[in-house]
N, C-alpha and C positions, 0 to 999 in steps of 0.2 A: 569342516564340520557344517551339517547343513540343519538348518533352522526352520519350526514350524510354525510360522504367521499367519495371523490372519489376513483374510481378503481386506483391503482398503477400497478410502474413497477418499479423494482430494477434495478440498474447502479451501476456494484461492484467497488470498489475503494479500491479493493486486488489487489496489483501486482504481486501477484503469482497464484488465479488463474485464470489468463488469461490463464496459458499453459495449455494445453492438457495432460492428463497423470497423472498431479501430483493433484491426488481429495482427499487420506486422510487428505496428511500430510498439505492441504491447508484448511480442514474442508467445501471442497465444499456444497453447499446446494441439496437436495438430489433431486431426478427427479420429487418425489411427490411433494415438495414444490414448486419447479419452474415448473412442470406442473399448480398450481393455481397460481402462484405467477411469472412472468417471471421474469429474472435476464440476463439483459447484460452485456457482457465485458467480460464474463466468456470464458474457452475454444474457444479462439480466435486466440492463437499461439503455433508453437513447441517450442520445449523446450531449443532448439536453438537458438531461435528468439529474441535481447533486445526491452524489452518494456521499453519505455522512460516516463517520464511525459509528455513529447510533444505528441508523440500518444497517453496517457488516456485523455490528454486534450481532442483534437483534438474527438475522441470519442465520449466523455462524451457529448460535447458540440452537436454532431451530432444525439445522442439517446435522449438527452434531449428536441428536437427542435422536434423530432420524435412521442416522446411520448405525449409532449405536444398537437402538434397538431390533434392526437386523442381524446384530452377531459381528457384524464389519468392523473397524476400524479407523473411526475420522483422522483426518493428516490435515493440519493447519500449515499451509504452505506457501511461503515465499512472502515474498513484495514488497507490502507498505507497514513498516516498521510499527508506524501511529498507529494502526489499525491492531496489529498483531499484539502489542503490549497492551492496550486498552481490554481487549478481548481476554487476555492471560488475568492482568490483575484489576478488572472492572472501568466501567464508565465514570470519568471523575462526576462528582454529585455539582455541576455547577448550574444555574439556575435555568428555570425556561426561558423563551426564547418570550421580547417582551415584544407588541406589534407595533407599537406606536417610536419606543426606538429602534426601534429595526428598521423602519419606515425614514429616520430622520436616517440614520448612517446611510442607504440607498441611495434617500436624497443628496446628503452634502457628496459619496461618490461620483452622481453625476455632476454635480456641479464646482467640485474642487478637485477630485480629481484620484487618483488613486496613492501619489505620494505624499500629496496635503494627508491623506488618513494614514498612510503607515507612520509618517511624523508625528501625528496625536499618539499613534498607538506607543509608538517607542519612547515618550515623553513619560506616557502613564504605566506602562508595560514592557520596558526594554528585553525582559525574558523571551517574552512572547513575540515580540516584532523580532529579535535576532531567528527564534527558530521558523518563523510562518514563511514560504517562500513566497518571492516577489510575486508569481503569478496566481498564488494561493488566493484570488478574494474572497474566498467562502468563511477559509478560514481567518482572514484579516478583518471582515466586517460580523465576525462573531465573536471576535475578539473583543471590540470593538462595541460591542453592544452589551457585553460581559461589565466592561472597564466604566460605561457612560451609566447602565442602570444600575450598576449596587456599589459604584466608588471604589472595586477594588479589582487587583488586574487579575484574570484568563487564570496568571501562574498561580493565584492562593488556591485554581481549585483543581490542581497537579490530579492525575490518576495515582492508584496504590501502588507501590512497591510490594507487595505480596500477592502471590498468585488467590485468587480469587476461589472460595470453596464450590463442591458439586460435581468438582474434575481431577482426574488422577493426570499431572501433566507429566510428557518427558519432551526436554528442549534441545533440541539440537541446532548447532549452529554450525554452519559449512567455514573451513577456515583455509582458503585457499594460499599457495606459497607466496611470498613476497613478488609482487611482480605479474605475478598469474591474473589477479582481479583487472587490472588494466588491462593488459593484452584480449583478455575474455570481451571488455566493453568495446574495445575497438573489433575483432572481429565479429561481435554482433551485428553491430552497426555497419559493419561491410556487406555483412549477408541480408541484413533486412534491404538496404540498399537495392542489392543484386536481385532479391525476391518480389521488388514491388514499390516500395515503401514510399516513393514518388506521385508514382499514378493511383497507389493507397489515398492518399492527400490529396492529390488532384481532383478523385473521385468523390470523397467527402467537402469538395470546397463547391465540388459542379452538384450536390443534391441540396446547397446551401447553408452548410457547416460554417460556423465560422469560430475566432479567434477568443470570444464573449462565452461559450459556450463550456461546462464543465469538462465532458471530455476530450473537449480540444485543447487544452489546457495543460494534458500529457506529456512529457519528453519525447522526442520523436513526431510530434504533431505542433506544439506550436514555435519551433525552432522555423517551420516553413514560413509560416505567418510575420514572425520578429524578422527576420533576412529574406523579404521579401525580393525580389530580383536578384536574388546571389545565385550563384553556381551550384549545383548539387556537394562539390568537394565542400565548400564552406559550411553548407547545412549540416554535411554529416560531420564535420568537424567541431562544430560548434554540439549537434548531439552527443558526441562522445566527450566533449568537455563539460557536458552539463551531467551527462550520466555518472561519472567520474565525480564530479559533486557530488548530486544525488548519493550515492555509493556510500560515500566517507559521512552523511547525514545517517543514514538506513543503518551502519551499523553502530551509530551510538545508539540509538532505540535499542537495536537487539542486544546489546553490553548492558544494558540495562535491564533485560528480565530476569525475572530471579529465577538461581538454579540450572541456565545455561550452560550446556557441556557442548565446546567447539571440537570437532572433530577434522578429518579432511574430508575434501568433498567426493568419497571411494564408498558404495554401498556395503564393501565387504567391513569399512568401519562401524556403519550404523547397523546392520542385521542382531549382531550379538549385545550390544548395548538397549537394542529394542527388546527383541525377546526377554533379557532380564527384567527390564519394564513390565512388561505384560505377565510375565512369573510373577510378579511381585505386585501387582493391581489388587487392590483390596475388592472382592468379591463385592459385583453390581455397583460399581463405580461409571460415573460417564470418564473416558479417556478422548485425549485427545492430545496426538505429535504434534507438537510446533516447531519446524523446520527453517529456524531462520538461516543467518548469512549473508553472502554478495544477495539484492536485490536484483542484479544486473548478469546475475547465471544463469 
């Protein structure tokens, strides 16, 4: 049976890549696809630049409102789990951003270090230090700055468990066979390899890219920087062991959004559970797919 959809437009819910520069080792979609297929969010900032959840919100929410109003289709797709659940059931309300501690935590990381402060954080914060990853500091010295000006930790100010009103959601999650997600990260990682994904690095460390930098900071990019003088087989090894992390992290977030229907990752599963969606969309609603899953497909 064939189905009548409408035109879409993809809204990446990758936080890496937004940067400019970094397209292997992020699995950018290629010019051919996003010439039929458009894709926001993408190559948006340097490599410099922190992307926050507040900005993909902020975004997300601005493309969606975009696309809708052409008749299209927004597709919230892929990647980074934090971003996608924040955006589904809102930004948690926790407080601004204060400048004079924000200033001290800056400080003490230069000068104690970056495990002296996940040790304060995990002491005041154990939630939050278990989920923030090590190379995370944006997220560890906001944490951090959460815990030191209002006395209470990151986790009392949790995002919602309800999807967030003004959108008509359907969630699909990609639920690959037993076995299948690994092999998928390893042959990624062989092809980025084979496509570049060296002199990719190479390239961004000779325009003066370095380690300190948010979007270097990505899987794939700063595994080169940590093993430094290793063998290419070790980098990609250690990519694929970190991905594989990664991985098994990305899908507790998407376990967590409400209303998540897992299906396989076969478009002829998702057609006809879409179409019922959009039959069933309450007349002048904002919509918007959320496609989560392996982050690493």
């Amino acid at each position: 049976m064939g189905y009548c959809l409408p035109e879409a437009e993809v809204i990446s819910a990758d936080s890496m890549q937004a940067y400019r520069g970094l397209d292997i080792g992020t699995a950018k979609p290629g010019s051919s696809l996003r010439e039929r297929l458009p894709h926001r969010l993408i190559d948006i900032l340097d490599i410099d630049s922190q992307y926050t959840v507040g900005d993909f919100t902020r975004l997300a929410d601005e493309a969606c409102a975009e696309i809708a109003a052409r008749g299209r289709l927004p597709v919230l797709c892929g990647g980074t789990g934090f971003y996608v659940r924040n955006f589904i059931c809102g930004l948690p309300r926790a407080p601004a951003a204060d400048p004079e501690t924000r200033a001290a935590v800056t400080r003490d990381l230069a000068l104690r270090g970056v495990e002296a402060l996940r040790e304060e954080l995990a002491a005041a914060d154990p939630a939050s230090a278990a989920r923030i990853h090590a190379n995370d500091l944006y997220r560890l010295t906001r944490a951090l700055e959460i815990t030191r000006s209002t006395g209470r930790p990151l986790s009392d100010f949790a995002a919602g468990t309800e999807a967030r009103g003004g959108y008509s959601f359907a969630l699909y999650g990609l639920a690959p066979e037993p076995g299948e997600l690994e092999a998928r990260i390893g042959a990624r990682v062989d092809e980025m390899f084979a496509a570049g994904l060296a002199e990719e690095v190479a390239a961004l460390r000779a325009a003066g890219h370095g380690p300190a930098e948010p979007g270097m900071k990505a899987i794939g990019y700063s595994e080169f920087f940590a093993l430094e003088g290793s063998t290419e087989a070790e980098i990609a090894a250690r990519i694929k062991l970190d991905t594989r992390r990664y991985a098994k992290r990305q899908m507790t977030f998407f376990r967590s959004l409400p209303g998540i229907e897992w299906i396989p990752p076969d478009p002829a599963a998702l057609a006809p559970l879409l179409a019922g969606f959009l039959a069933g969309r309450p007349s002048g609603s904002g919509a918007a797919a959320s496609q989560g899953g392996s982050p690493s497909v």
